[in-house]
N, C-alpha and C positions, 0 to 999 in steps of 0.2 A: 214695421211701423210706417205711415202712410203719414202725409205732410200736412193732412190734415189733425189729426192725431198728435203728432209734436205741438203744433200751435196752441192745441186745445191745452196739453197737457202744461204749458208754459206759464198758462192762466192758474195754475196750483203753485202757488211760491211755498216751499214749503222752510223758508228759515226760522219762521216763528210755528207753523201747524207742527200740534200732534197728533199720533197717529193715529188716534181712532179719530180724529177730526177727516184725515186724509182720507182713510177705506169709507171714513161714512159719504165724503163729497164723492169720490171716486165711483161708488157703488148708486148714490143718487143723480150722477150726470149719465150715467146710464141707462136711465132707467130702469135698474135691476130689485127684486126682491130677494130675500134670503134664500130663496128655492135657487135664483137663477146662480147665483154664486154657489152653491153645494150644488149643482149641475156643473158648473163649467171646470170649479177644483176636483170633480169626480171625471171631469175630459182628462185634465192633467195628474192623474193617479193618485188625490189628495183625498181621504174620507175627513168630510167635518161635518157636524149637525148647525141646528140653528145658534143654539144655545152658544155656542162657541163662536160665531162671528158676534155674535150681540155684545160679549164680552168685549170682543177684541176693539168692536167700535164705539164702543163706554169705556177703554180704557182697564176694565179688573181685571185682563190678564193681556198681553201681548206674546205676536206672535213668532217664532225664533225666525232666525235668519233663513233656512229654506225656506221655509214659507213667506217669507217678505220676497224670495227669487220668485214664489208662483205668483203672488201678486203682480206683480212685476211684468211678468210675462199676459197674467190675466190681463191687467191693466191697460196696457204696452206705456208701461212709465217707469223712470228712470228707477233702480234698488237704490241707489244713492240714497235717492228724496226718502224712500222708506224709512233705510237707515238714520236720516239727520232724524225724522220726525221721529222714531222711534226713540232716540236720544232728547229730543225733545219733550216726549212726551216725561221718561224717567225725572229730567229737571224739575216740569214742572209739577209733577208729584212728588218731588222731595219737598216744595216750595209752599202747598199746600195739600193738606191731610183733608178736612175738611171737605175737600171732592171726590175723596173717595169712598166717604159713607153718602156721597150724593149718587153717586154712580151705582153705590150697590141698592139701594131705595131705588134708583131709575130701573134699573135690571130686574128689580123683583116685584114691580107693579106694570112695568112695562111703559113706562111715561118718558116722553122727551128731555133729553137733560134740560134745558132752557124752560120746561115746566116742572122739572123734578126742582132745580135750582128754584124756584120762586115758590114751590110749596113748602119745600125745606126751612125758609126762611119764615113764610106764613107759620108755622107751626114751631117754628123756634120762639118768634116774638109772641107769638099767642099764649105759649108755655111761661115765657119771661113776664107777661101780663097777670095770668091764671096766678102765677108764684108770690107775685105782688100782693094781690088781692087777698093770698091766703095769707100770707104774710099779718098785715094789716088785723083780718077778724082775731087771727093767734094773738095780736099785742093785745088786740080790746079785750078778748075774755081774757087775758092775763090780768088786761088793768081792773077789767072789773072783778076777780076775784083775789083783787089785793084789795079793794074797797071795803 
């Protein structure tokens, strides 16, 4: 690991990131695609498809301890940082449930969590709205066929 490298990598505090926060910053200050990563874990005798980092960078599944070393190695960043965010990450999905029926919505349409998160809500209030409204016409033809 080269000095420029540490410096950059020092710019990732990771005491509050999770870890798919981490591989997704990681894998975007690279400039890398899902191809390039399934190339370079297939340098270091890893087979992964796509499907399986997407996961790991939304969080519905993580990935065991050697594979946080080839990261590591991939990266050239510390297994520590892995590790805390990893643990991180488990916190903050014990902390909230809720993200992770947003995470699996983002996985399965393919949307950014930060637009997955704002549709999610769009379509929760608008459900909560719709519910109202029905609400409401069920009293009135109730009221009216008590008349």
């Amino acid at each position: 690991m080269n000095k420029k490298e540490i410096n950059k990598n020092e710019n990732f505090q990771t005491e509050k990131r999770t870890l798919e926060e981490l591989l997704f910053d990681l894998r975007k200050e690279k400039n890398w695609s899902y191809i390039n990563i399934i190339q370079e874990l297939n340098n270091l005798g890893i087979s992964v498809d796509e499907r399986q980092i997407k996961k790991w960078e939304l969080g519905l599944e993580y990935p065991n301890t050697d594979m946080l070393y080839k990261f590591s190695t991939l990266y050239y960043f510390p297994v520590e940082n892995f590790i805390m965010a990893k643990n991180n990450s488990y916190v903050e999905g014990m902390n909230s449930i809720h993200k992770t029926f947003i995470k699996w919505f983002c996985y399965f349409t393919g949307l950014s969590f930060k637009i997955g998160y704002a549709t999610f809500f769009i379509i929760l209030y608008g459900a909560l709205i719709f519910a109202f409204f029905y609400f409401i016409e069920k009293c009135n033809l109730f009221m009216e066929s008590r008349r």
